[in-house]
N, C-alpha and C positions, 0 to 999 in steps of 0.2 A: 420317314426313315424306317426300314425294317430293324427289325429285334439283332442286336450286336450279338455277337457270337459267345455264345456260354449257355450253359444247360438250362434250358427251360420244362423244369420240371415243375416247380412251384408255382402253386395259382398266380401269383402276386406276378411272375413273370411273363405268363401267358399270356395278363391283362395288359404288361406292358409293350409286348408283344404285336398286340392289338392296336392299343393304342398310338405304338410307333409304326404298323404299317398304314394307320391312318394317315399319318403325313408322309407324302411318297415328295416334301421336298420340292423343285421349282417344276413339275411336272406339268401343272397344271390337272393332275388329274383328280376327282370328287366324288366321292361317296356321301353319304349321310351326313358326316364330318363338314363338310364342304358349304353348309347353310350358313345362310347370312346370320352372325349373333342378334337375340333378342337379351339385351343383359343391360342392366343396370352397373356401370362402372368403379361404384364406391369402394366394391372390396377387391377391385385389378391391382395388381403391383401400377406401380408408376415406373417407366422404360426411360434408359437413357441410350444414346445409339451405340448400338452394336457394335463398332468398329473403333481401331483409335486411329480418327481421322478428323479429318474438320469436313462436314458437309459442306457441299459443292465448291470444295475447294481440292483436296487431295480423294475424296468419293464423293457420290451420288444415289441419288435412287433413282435408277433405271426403269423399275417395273412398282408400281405400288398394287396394293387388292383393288381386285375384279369384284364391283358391288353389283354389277348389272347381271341379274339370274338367267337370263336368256343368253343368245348367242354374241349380244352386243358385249359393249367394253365401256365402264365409265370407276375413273378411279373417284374416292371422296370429293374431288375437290370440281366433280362433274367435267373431268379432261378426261383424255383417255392412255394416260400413261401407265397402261397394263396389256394383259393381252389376257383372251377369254378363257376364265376358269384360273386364273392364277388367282392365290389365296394366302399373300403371301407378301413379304416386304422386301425385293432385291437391293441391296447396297454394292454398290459397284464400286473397281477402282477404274482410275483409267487408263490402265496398261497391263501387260502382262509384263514390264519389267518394274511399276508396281509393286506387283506381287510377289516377283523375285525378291525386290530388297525386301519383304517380310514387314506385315499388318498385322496385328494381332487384333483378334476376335474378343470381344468381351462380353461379359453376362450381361442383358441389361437391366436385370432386377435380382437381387439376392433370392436363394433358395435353394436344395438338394435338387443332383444330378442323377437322376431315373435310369438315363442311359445313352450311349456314346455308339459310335465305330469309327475306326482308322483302317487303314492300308489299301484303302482303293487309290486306283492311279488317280494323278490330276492329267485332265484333258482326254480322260477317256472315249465320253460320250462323242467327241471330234473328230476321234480315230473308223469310228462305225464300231467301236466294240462293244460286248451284248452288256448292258448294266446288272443283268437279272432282276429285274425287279428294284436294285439299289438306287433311285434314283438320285434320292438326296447326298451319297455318296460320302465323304465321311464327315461324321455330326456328333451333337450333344443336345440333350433332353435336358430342361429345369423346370422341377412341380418349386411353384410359388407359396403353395397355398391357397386354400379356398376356390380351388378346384382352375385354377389357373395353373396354364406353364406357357413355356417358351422354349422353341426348337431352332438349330442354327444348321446349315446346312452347305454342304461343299465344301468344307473346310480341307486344308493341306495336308495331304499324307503324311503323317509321322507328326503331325504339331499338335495333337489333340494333349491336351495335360491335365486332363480329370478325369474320375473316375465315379464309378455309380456310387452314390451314398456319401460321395462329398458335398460339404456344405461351402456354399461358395456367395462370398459377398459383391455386391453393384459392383462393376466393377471390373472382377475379377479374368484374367484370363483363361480362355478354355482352350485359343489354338489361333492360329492363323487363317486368315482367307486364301483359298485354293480354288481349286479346277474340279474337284472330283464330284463324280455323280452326272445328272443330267444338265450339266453346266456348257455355254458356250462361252463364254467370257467373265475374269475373277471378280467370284462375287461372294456373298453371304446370302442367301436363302433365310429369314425369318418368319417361322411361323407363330403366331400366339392362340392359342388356346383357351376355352373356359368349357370345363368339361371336354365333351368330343365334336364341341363348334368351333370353325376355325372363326375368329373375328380379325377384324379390319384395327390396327393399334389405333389410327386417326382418327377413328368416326366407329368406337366399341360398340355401338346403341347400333340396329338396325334403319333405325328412323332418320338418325345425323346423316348429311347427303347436302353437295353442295356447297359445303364452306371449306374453300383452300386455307383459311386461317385457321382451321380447326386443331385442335392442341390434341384431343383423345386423349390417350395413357404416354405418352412423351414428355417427360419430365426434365430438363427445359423442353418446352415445343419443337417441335420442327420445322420449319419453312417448307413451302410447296413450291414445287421447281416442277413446270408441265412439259417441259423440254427445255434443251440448253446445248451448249458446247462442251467437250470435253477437253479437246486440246487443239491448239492451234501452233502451229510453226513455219520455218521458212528453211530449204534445204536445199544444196546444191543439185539435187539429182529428184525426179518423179518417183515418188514412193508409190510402192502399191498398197492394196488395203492391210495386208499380213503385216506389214512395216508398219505403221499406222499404230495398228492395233497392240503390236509390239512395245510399240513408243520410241521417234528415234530420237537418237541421243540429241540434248539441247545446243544448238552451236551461237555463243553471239558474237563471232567472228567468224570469215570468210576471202579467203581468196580472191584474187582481181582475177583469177584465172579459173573460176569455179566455170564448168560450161554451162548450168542451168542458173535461173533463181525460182523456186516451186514456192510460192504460198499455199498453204493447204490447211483443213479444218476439218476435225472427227465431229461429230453431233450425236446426238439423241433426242428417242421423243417427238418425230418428225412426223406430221398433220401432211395430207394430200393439200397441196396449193400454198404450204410453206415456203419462202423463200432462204436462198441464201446467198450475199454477196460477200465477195473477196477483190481487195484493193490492194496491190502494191506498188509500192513508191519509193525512188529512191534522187537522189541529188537533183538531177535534172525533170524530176515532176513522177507521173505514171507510168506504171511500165506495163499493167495488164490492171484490166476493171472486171469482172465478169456478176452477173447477174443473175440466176436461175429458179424457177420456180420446182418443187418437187412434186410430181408428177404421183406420189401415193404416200401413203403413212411405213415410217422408218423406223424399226427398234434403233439403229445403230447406220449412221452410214458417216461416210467423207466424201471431201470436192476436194479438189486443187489446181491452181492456176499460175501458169510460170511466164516466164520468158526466155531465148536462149541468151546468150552469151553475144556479146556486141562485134565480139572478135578486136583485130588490130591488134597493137603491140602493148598498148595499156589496159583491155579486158574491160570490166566496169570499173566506170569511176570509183574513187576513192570515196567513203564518205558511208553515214547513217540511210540503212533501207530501212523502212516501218510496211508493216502489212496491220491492213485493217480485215476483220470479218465480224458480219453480222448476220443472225437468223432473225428470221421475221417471219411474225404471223399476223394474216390478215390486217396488214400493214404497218403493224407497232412493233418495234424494236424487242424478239423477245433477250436474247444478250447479245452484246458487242463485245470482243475482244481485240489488242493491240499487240503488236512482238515488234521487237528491233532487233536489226544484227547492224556490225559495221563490216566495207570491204575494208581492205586493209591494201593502202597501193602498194 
């Protein structure tokens, strides 16, 4: 994140200056900074997740650090839920109406705030507009101590509520998850620091590689989630992706005269030759089964699969539909999820 707007006249601000345009945020992009940590973890803060959310329940981590130095992609846990040259910990929601209702962002280890900005738009970088350089778009800096910090990144326009030289305990709120900067969908951008090395929070040690169970500086641990579902649902009418992505509103009731019934599913984290199927079912048995293997690796994508409407004077029957979906890889169940609506005669 570049240097927030105020006189940088004094040393101490130049360096911060420095320092923050060393993290340009989910850019992916690397300088010096950008080396895999060689560090001994004992004197790291200990992290708790950034967001007030319940991992992979109301968020996710969409994108974890890129440990592989060449052009490939391999996160800690030797999957490849990153993309190349990212340096950095995405925490996702799974909507943009999410985001609407308001997440607040939290410190995830006590210490003083170096430095902030606000008033960049959210969903800029969507628009095709120039970032100048902002890419992390609006954020907040915390030095830990001992040469550790932590940077938060995309945050919501106008929600930032610290300032430099605040002392701010675990915990504490610094702003909301937004759109701003080089964001495609609301997230939080974490960077962690030790000196001017960015390291990986899961695997601090350059050596650690390969263990999905691995705890790192996550104070409770974290689970490793190498892909998954984000939301599933069942809706009178074929959404496109912008809907989707949106999040449409929940219905668990339905008209006999709906003219569609759509099962549909958002995902993440999607491997070349992953599968994904969608079943829906209603009183009188199946109404669509569809099967599909995916043809390339997905940050983000949805399927969905309907039926029309039966017509006649009664519409669909009366009674409980259930939709089943499941992602699969290399043929084990990586999640399954269920939704119910009822028609209503």
């Amino acid at each position: 994140m570049p240097q927030p707007p105020c006189p940088a006249a004094a040393p101490q601000l130049r360096r911060l200056a420095l320092t923050l345009a060393l993290a340009l945020g989910a850019s992916g992009a690397m300088g010096a900074a950008g080396a895999l940590a060689q560090t001994t973890p004992g004197d790291a803060p200990r992290l708790s997740l950034p967001l007030e959310c319940t991992l992979d329940q109301t968020c996710f981590i969409q994108n974890a650090f890129d440990r592989d130095p060449g052009p490939g992609v391999r996160d800690h846990g030797c999957g490849a839920l990153s993309y190349d040259g990212h340096r950095g910990t995405d925490f996702a929601l799974p909507s943009l109406a999410a985001m609407r209702a308001g997440v607040d962002v939290r410190a995830a280890a006590p210490g003083r705030v170096t430095g902030t900005r606000d008033g960049e738009e959210d969903g800029a970088f969507l628009t095709g507009a120039d970032l100048g350089g902002r890419d992390c778009g609006n954020g907040v800096m915390i030095d830990h101590g001992n040469g550790w910090r932590t940077q938060y990144c995309h945050l919501a326009r106008g929600s930032i509520t610290v300032r430099p030289g605040t002392t701010v305990a675990r915990g504490a709120v610094l702003g909301r998850v937004g759109l701003s900067g080089r964001s495609e969908f609301p997230h939080v951008h974490l960077s962690v620091f030790h000196g001017e090395t960015r390291v990986d929070p899961f695997a601090p040690d350059a050596a650690e590689a390969c263990d999905p169970a691995a705890s790192g500086l996550w104070d409770p641990p974290l689970p490793y989630r190498p892909g998954g579902l984000i939301a599933v649902g069942i809706t009178p009418f074929m959404p496109d992706y912008d809907t989707v992505k949106a999040g449409p509103p929940a219905a668990t009731t339905l008209p006999a005269k709906a003219p569609v019934l759509v099962l549909w599913a958002h995902a993440f984290g999607a491997r070349a030759g992953d599968e994904i199927a969608l079943e829906l079912a209603g009183p009188s048995g199946v109404l669509v089964r569809n099967r599909e293997s995916l043809p390339r690796a997905q940050a983000r994508f949805f399927r969905a699969a309907g039926k029309r409407n039966p017509g006649g004077v009664q519409g669909w029957p009366a009674g409980v539909y259930s939709g089943t979906v499941q992602l699969l890889r290399a043929g084990q169940i990586l999640e399954r999820r269920a939704i119910r609506i009822r028609i209503e005669g």
